[in-house]
C-alpha positions as CSV (number, residue, x, y, z in Angstrom):
1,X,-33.4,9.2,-9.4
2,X,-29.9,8.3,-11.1
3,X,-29.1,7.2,-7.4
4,X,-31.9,5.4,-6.5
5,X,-31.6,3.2,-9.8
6,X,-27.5,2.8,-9.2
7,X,-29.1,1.3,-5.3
8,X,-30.9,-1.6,-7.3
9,X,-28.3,-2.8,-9.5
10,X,-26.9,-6.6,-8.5
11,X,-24.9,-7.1,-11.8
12,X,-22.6,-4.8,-13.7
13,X,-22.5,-5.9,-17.6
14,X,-19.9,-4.8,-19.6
15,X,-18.5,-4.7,-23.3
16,X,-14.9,-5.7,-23.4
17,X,-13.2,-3.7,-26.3
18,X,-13.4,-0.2,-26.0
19,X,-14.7,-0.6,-22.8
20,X,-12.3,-2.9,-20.5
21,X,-9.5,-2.1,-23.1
22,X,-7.8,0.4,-24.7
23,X,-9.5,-0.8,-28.0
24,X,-5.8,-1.3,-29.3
25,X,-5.4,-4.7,-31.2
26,X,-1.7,-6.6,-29.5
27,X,-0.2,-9.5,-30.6
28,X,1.6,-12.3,-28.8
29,X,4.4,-14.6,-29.9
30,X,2.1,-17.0,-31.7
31,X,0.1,-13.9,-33.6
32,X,-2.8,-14.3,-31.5
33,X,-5.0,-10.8,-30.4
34,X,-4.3,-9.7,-27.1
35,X,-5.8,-6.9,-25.0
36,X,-4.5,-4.3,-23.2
37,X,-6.0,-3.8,-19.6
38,X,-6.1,-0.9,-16.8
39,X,-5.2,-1.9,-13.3
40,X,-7.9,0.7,-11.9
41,X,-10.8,-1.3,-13.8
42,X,-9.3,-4.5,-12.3
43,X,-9.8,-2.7,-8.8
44,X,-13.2,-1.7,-9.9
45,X,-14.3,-5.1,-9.8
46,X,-12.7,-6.6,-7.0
47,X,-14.5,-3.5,-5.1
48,X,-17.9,-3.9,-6.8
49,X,-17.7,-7.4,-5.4
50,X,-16.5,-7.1,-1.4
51,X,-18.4,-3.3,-0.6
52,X,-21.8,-3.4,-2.7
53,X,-22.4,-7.7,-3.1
54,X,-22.1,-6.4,-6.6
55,X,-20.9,-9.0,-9.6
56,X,-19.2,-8.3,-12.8
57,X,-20.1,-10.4,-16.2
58,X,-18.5,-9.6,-19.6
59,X,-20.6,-9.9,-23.2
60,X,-18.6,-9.4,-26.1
61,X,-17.9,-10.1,-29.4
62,X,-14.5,-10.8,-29.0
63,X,-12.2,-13.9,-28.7
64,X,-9.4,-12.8,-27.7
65,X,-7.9,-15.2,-25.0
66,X,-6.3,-12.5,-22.7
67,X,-10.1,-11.5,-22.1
68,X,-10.6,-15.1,-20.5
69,X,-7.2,-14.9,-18.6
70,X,-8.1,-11.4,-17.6
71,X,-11.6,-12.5,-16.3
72,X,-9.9,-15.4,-14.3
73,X,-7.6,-13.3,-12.8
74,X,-10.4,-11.2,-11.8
75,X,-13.1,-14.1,-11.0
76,X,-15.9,-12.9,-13.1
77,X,-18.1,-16.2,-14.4
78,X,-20.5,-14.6,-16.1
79,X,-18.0,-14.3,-19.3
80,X,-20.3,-14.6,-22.7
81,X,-17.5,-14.3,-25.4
82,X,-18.0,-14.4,-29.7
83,X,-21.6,-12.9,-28.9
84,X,-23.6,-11.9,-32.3
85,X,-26.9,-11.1,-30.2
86,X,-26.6,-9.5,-26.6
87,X,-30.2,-8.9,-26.0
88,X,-30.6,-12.6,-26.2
89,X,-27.1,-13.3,-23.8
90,X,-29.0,-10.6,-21.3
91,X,-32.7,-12.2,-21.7
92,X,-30.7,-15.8,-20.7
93,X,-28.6,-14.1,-17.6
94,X,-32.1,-12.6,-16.5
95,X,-33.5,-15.9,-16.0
96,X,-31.0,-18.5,-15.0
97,X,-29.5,-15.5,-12.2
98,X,-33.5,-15.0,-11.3
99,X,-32.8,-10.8,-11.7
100,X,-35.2,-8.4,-13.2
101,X,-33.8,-5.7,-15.8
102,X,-33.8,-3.3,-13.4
103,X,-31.3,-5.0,-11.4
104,X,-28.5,-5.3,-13.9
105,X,-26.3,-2.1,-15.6
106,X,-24.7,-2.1,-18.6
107,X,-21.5,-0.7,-20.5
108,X,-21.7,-0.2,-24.1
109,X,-19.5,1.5,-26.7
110,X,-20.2,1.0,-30.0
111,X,-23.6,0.0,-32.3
112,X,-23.3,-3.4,-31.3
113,X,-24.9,-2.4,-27.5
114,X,-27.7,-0.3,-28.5
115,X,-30.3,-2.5,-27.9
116,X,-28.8,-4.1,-24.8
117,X,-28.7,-0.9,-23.3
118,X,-32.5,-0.1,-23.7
119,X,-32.8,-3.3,-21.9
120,X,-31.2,-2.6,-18.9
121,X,-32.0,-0.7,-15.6
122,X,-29.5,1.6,-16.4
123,X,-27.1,2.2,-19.2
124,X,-23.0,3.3,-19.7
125,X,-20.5,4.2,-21.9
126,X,-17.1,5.8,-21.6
127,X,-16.3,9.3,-23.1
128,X,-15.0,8.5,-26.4
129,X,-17.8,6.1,-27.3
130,X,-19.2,6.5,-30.3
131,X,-21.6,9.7,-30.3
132,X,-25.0,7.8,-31.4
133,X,-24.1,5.3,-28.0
134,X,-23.6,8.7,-26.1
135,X,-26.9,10.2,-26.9
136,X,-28.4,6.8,-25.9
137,X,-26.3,6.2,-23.0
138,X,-28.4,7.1,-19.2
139,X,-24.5,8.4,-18.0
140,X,-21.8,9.3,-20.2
141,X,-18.4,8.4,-18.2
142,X,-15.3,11.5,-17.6
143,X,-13.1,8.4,-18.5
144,X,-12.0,6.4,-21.6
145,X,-12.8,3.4,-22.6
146,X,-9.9,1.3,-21.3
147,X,-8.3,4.2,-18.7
148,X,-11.0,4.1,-16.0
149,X,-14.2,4.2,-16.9
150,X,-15.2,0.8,-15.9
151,X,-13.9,1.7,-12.5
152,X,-15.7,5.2,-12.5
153,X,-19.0,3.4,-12.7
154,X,-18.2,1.0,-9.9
155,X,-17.6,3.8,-7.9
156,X,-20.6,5.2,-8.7
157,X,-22.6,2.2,-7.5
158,X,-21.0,1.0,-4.7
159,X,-21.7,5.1,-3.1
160,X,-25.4,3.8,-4.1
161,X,-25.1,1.3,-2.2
162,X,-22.9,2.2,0.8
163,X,-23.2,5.7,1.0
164,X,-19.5,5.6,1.1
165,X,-18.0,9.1,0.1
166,X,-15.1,8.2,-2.3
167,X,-13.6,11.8,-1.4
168,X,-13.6,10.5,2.6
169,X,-10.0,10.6,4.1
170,X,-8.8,9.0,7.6
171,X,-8.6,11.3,10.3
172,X,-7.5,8.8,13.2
173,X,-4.5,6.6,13.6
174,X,-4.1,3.3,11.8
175,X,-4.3,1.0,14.1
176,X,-2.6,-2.6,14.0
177,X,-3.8,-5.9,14.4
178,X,-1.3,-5.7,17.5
179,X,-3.5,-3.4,19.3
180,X,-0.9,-0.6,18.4
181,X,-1.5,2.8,16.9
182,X,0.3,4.7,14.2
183,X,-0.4,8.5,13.6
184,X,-0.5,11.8,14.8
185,X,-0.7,11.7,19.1
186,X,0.6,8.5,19.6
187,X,3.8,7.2,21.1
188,X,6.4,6.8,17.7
189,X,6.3,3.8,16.3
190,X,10.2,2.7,16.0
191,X,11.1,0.4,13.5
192,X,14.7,-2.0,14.1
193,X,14.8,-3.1,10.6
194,X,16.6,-6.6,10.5
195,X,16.1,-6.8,6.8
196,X,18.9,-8.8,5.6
197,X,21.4,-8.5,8.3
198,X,20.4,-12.2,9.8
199,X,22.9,-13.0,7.2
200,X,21.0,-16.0,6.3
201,X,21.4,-17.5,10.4
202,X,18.1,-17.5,12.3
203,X,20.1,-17.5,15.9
204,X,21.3,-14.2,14.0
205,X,18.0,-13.2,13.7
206,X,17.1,-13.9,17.3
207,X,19.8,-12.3,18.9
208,X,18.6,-9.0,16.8
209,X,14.9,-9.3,17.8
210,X,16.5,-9.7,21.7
211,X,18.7,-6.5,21.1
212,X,15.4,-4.7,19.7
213,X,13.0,-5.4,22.7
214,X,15.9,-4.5,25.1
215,X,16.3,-1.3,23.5
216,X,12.1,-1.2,23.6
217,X,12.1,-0.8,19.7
218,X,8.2,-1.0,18.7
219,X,8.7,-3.7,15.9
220,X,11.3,-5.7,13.9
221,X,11.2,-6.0,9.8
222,X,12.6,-8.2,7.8
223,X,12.8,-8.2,3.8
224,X,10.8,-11.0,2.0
225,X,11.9,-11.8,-1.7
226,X,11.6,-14.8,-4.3
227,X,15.3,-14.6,-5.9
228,X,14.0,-16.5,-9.2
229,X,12.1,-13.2,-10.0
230,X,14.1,-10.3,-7.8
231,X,17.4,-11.0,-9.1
232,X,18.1,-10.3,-12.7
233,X,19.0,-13.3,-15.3
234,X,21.7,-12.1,-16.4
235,X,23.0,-11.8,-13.0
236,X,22.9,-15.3,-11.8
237,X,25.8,-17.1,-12.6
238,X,27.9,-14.1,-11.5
239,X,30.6,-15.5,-9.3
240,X,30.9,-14.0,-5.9
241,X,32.9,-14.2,-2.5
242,X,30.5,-14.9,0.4
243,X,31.0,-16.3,4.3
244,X,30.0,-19.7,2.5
245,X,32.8,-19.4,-0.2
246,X,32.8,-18.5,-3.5
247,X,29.2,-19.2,-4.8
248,X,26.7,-17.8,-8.0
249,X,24.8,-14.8,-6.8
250,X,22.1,-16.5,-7.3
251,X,23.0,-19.2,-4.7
252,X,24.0,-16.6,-2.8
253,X,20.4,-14.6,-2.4
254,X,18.9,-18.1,-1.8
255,X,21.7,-18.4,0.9
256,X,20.3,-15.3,2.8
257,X,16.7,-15.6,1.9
258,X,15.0,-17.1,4.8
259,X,11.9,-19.7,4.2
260,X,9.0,-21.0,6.2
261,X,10.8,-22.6,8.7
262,X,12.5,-19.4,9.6
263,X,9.8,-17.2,9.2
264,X,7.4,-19.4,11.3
265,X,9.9,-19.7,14.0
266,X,10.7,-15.9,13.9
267,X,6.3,-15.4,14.1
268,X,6.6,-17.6,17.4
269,X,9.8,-15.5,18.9
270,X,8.4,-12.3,18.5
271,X,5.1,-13.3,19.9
272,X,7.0,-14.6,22.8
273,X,9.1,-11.7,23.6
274,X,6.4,-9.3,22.5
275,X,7.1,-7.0,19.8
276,X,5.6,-6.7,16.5
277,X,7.0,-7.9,13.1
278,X,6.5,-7.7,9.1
279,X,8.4,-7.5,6.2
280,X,9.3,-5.3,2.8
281,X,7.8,-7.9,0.2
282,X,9.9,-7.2,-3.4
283,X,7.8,-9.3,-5.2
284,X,4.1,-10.7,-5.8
285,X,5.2,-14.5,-4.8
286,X,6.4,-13.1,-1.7
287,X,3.2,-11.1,-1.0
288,X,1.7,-15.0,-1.1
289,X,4.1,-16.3,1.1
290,X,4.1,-13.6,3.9
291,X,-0.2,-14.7,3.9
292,X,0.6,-17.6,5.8
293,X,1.5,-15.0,8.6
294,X,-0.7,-12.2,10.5
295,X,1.6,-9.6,10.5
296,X,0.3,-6.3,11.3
297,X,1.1,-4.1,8.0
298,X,3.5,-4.4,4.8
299,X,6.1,-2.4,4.0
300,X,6.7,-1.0,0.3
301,X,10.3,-0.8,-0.8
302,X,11.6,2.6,-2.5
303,X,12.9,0.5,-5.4
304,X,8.9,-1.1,-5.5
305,X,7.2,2.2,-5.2
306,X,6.9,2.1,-9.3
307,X,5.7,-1.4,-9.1
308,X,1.9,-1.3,-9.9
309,X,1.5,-5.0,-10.2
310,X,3.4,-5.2,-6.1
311,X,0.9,-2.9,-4.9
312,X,-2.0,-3.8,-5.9
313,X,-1.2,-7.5,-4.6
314,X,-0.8,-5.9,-1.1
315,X,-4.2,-3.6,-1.5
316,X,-5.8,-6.9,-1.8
317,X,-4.7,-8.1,1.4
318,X,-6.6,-5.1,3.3
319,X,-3.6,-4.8,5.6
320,X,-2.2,-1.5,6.2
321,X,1.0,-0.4,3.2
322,X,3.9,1.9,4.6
323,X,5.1,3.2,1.7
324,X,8.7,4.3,1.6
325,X,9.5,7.4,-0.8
326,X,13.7,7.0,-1.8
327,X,15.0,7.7,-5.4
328,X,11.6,9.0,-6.0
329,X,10.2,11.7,-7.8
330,X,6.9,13.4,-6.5
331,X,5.0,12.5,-9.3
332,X,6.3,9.2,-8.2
333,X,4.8,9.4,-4.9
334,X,1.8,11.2,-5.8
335,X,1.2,8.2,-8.2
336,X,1.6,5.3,-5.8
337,X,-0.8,7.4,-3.5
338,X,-3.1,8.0,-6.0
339,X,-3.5,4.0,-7.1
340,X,-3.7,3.2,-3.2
341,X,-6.5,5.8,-3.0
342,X,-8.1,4.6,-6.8
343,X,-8.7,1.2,-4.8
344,X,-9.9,2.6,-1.6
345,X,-9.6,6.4,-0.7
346,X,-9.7,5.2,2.8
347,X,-6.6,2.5,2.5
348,X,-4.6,2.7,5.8
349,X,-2.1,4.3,4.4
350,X,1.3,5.4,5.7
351,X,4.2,7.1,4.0
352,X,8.0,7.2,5.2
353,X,10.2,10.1,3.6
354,X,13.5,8.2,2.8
355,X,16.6,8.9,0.6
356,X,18.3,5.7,-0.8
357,X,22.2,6.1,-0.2
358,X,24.0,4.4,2.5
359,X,25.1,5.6,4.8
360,X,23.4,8.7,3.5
361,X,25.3,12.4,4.1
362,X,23.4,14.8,6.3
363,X,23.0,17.5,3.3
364,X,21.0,14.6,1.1
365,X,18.4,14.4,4.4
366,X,15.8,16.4,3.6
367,X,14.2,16.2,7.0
368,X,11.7,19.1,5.9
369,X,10.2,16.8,3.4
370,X,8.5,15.5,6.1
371,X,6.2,18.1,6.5
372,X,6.1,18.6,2.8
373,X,4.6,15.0,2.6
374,X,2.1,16.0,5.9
375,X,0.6,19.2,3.8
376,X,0.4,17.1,0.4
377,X,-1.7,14.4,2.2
378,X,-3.3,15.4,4.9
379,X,-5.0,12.5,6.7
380,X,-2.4,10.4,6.3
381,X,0.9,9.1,8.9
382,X,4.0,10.4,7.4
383,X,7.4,8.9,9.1
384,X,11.1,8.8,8.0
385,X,13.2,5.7,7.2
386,X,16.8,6.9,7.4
387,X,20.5,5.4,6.3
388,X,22.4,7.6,7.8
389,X,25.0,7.0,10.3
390,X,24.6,9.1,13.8
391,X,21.4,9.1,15.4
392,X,20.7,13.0,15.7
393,X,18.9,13.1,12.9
394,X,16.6,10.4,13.3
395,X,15.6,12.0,16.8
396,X,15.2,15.4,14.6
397,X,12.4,13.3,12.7
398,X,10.6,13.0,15.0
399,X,10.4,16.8,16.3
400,X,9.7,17.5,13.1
401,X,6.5,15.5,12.9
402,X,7.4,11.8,11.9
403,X,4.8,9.4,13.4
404,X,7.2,6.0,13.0
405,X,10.7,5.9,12.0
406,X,12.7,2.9,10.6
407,X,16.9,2.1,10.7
408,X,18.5,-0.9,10.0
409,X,19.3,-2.7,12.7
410,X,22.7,-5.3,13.4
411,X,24.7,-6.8,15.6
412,X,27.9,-5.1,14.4
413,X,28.7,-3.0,11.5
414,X,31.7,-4.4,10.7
415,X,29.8,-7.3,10.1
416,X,30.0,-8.7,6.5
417,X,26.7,-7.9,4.4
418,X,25.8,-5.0,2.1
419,X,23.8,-3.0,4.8
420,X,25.8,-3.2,8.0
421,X,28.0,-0.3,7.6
422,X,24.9,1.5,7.3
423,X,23.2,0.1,10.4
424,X,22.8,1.2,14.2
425,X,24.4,-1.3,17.2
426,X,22.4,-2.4,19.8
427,X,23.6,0.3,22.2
428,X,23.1,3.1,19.3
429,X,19.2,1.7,19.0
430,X,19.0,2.6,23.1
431,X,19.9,5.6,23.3
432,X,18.3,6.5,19.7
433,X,14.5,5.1,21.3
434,X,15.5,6.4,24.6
435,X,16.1,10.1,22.8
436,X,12.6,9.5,21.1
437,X,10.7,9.3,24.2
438,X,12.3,12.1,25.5
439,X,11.7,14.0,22.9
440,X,8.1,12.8,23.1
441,X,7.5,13.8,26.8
442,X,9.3,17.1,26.4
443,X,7.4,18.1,23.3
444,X,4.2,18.9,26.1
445,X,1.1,19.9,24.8
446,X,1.3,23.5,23.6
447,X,-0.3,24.7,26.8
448,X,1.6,27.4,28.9
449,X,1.4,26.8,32.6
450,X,3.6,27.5,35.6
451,X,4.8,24.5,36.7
452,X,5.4,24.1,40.5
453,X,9.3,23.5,39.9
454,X,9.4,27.0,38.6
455,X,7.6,28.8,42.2
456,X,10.9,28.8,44.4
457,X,12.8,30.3,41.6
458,X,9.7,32.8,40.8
459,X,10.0,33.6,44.7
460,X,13.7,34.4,44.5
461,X,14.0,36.0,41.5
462,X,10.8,38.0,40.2
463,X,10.4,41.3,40.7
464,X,6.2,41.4,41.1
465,X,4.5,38.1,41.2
466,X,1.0,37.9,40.0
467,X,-1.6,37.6,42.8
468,X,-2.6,34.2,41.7
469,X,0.5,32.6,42.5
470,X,1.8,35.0,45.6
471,X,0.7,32.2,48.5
472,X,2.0,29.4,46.3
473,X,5.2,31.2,45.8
C-alpha cells in the first residue's frame, strides 16, 4: 500500500525549519536569520529530480534569505515563503501544476502542517517532530529534521518509482568513457601522474605524455586548481625563488597553473597519441573548468578527501571519483565513502590506498591496507597511489590486489619543483609497467595444470608418471 502510494507521487512538499534545517536560528554579518543546511538533503533533491521525474517545492513560514539561496542552489521553483495558510498554497499548486492530491507528499513538523498533511496523498515528518505531527504523520522518518530526513524520504520514493535497491553495490568493473575497464580481472590500470611537474611549460607536458605512452602507461593526470581559493591569503605575497625569478607565491602558482589553452591542447595530444587523461580537481571552480573536457574519471586529492563541498560537485558530474586515502583516518575514509554512497550507493567508485610523505620510507607503506580497504568495501576497485622512491613496491601493489596504481611522473628528478625528487624517470616507468604485466601474466588463474614445458623434465626426473601423461611424456 505505503509503496504503491510513494509510485504516484510527482511532487515532494516540504516545511523548511525543522525539516530542511537543523531548526537552529544563525545570524550573518548584517543580523539577518540564516539556516543551517545538510548536504545529504541537498542530494536528496538533485536525485528526486534525475531517477524518479520527481520535483521538490518548499512552503514555509519563514523568510529567512538563505532558504531562497538554498533553493537556487538546488533549483526548486516551487518556493512559497512567509506562508500563514498552507492548505490554501497546496489547493493553488494543485491547480496551476494540473496534479491531484494524491500525486503530491508532504513534510511536516510542527502544528502549522496538520492540515496540509491531511490533504496530501501521503504525509512525513522527521523523528523529533513534534509528537501530535507524529501520530498524524502516514511515516515517521529514522532521521532528524535537518540531518537526513528529507533525503530518507527521497529515497523512499525514488525505490517506488525505480525499483532501485538503495543497498545495491557494483559487482563489475567501472568502465571509462575510453572504452577501458577498471576492477578486479582487468589489465592494471597505470597511472603516470604529470601533476605539476610540467613546471608551468606545455612542451614539458608533451614530452611527459610521450615518455608515458612509450613506457605503455594506461593514462596521464594532471592537477587542476584555482590559486585565488587553493592558496591561503595570508600566503600570497610571500616572496619566493622560482626558475622565473623571485616572484609572490601567488604569482608563482598562477605561473605553474595551466589554463584552457593548455589544457585543450593537452585534450588534442593525448587523443592523438592515444592514452587517457584527467586531473585531481582541489577546488569547486576547477571542477567547472575541467567540464569543458570529457575526461574519463576525476581524481580526489588526500588533502580533499574531508572536503564535502569538492565532492559533491564531482557526484554531480556522474563521472567516475578515484578517491585517494593519505593523512587519513578510517573514519575519514569511511566518511567520504559513505557521502559518495548517500548520493548514489551505486557511484562508480574507486579508492587508492596512499600515504602522503615524499619520497615515503618503505616502513610508512602499508601495502596490506590494500586488502584492508578490499574487505571494508567489497564491490568496489581499490588501487595504491605511492611516493616512494624504487619501484618494488609499487609492483608488490599489484600482487597484492591493487586494480590501478598511480606515481608521479618527470623528466628528471633533479628537476626543480616540489615533487620531482619524489617522481619515477621515464626509464623507471618502463620497467615499473613492464614488471606489472609480468606480474599480471604470471599471476595465472589459480588452476593447476601440467604444462607441456614441464613433460621432458617429468620424463627425466620422475620416479612413476601418472598414466595420463606416460605417451606425452
Amino acid at each position: 500500500m505505503l509503496e504503491a502510494k510513494l509510485s504516484r507521487i510527482k511532487l515532494l512538499l516540504t516545511d523548511c525549519d525543522g525539516v530542511l534545517t537543523d531548526g537552529g536560528v544563525y545570524y550573518g554579518e548584517a543580523g539577518e536569520e540564516l539556516k543551517k543546511f545538510d548536504i545529504r538533503d541537498g542530494m536528496g533533491v538533485e536525485r528526486l529530480r534525475n531517477l524518479a521525474g520527481v520535483q521538490t517545492g518548499i512552503i514555509t513560514g519563514e523568510l529567512s534569505p538563505s532558504v531562497v539561496k538554498r533553493a537556487e542552489k538546488l533549483k526548486i521553483t516551487e518556493l512559497h515563503l512567509g506562508v500563514k495558510d498552507k492548505p490554501a498554497v497546496l489547493k493553488e499548486i494543485l491547480s496551476r501544476l494540473n496534479l491531484k492530491s494524491e500525486e503530491v507528499a508532504y513534510i511536516g513538523d510542527d502544528t502549522n502542517d496538520l492540515e496540509i498533511i491531511k490533504l496530501v496523498g501521503i504525509s512525513f515528518c522527521p523523528a523529533d517532530a513534534i509528537s501530535f505531527i507524529r501520530e498524524k504523520a502516514d511515516v515517521v522518518c529514522q532521521s532528524n529534521g535537518g540531518k537526513g530526513c528529507f533525503r530518507e524520504v527521497a529515497e523512499m520514493i525514488i525505490l517506488a518509482h525505480t525499483g532501485q535497491k538503495v543497498s545495491a553495490r557494483p559487482t563489475e568493473a567501472i568502465k571509462l568513457n575510453s572504452g577501458i575497464k577498471i576492477g578486479p580481472g582487468e589489465p592494471c590500470y597505470i597511472i603516470a601522474e604529470i601533476g605539476i611537474n610540467h613546471n608551468g611549460s606545455l612542451e614539458i607536458a608533451k614530452q611527459l605524455i610521450d615518455e608515458a605512452v612509450a613506457a605503455k602507461a594506461t593514462a596521464v593526470k594532471f592537477q587542476k586548481r584555482t590559486p585565488e581559493i587553493c592558496v591561503p591569503k595570508d600566503q600570497w605575497e610571500i616572496m619566493r625563488d622560482t626558475p622565473w625569478g623571485r616572484m609572490s607565491y601567488i604569482d608563482y602558482k598562477r605561473k605553474t597553473e595551466f589554463g584552457i589553452v593548455e589544457y585543450a591542447t593537452i585534450d588534442q595530444y593525448c587523443k592523438k597519441v592515444g592514452i587517457d587523461w584527467f586531473v585531481s580537481t582541489w577546488d569547486v571552480d576547477a571542477v567547472d573548468f575541467m567540464e569543458q573536457f570529457d575526461t574519463p574519471l576525476y581524481k580526489l586529492a588526500s588533502a580533499s578527501l574531508t572536503d564535502t563541498q569538492l565532492i559533491k560537485k564531482i557526484l554531480l558530474t556522474g563521472k567516475p571519483l578515484m578517491l585517494s586515502t593519505g593523512m587519513s583516518t578510517t573514519k575519514e575514509i569511511e566518511d567520504a565513502v559513505n557521502l559518495v554512497w548517500s548520493f548514489d550507493r551505486n557511484y562508480p567508485l574507486s579508492i587508492a590506498h596512499s600515504t602522503s610523505a615524499y619520497p615515503c620510507k618503505p616502513e610508512e607503506l602499508n601495502l596490506r591496507m590494500i586488502q584492508t580497504l578490499a574487505a571494508k568495501f567489497p564491490g568496489v576497485p581499490i588501487g595504491y597511489s605511492g611516493h616512494e622512491t624504487g619501484l618494488a613496491t609499487t609492483v608488490a601493489a599489484v600482487a597484492m590486489g591493487a586494480t590501478f596504481v598511480e606515481r608521479h611522473f618527470t623528466l628528471d628528478r633533479a628537476m626543480w619543483g616540489s615533487d620531482h625528487a619524489a617522481s619515477v624517470e621515464p626509464q623507471g616507468f618502463q620497467r615499473l609497467v613492464r614488471d606489472i604485466r609480468d606480474v599480471e601474466t604470471a599471476s595465472g588463474d589459480g588452476v593447476k595444470r601440467v604444462y607441456e614445458s614441464e613433460l621432458g623434465p617429468m620424463k627425466r626426473l620422475r620416479v612413476n608418471i601418472s598414466d595420463e601423461y606416460k605417451t606425452k611424456a
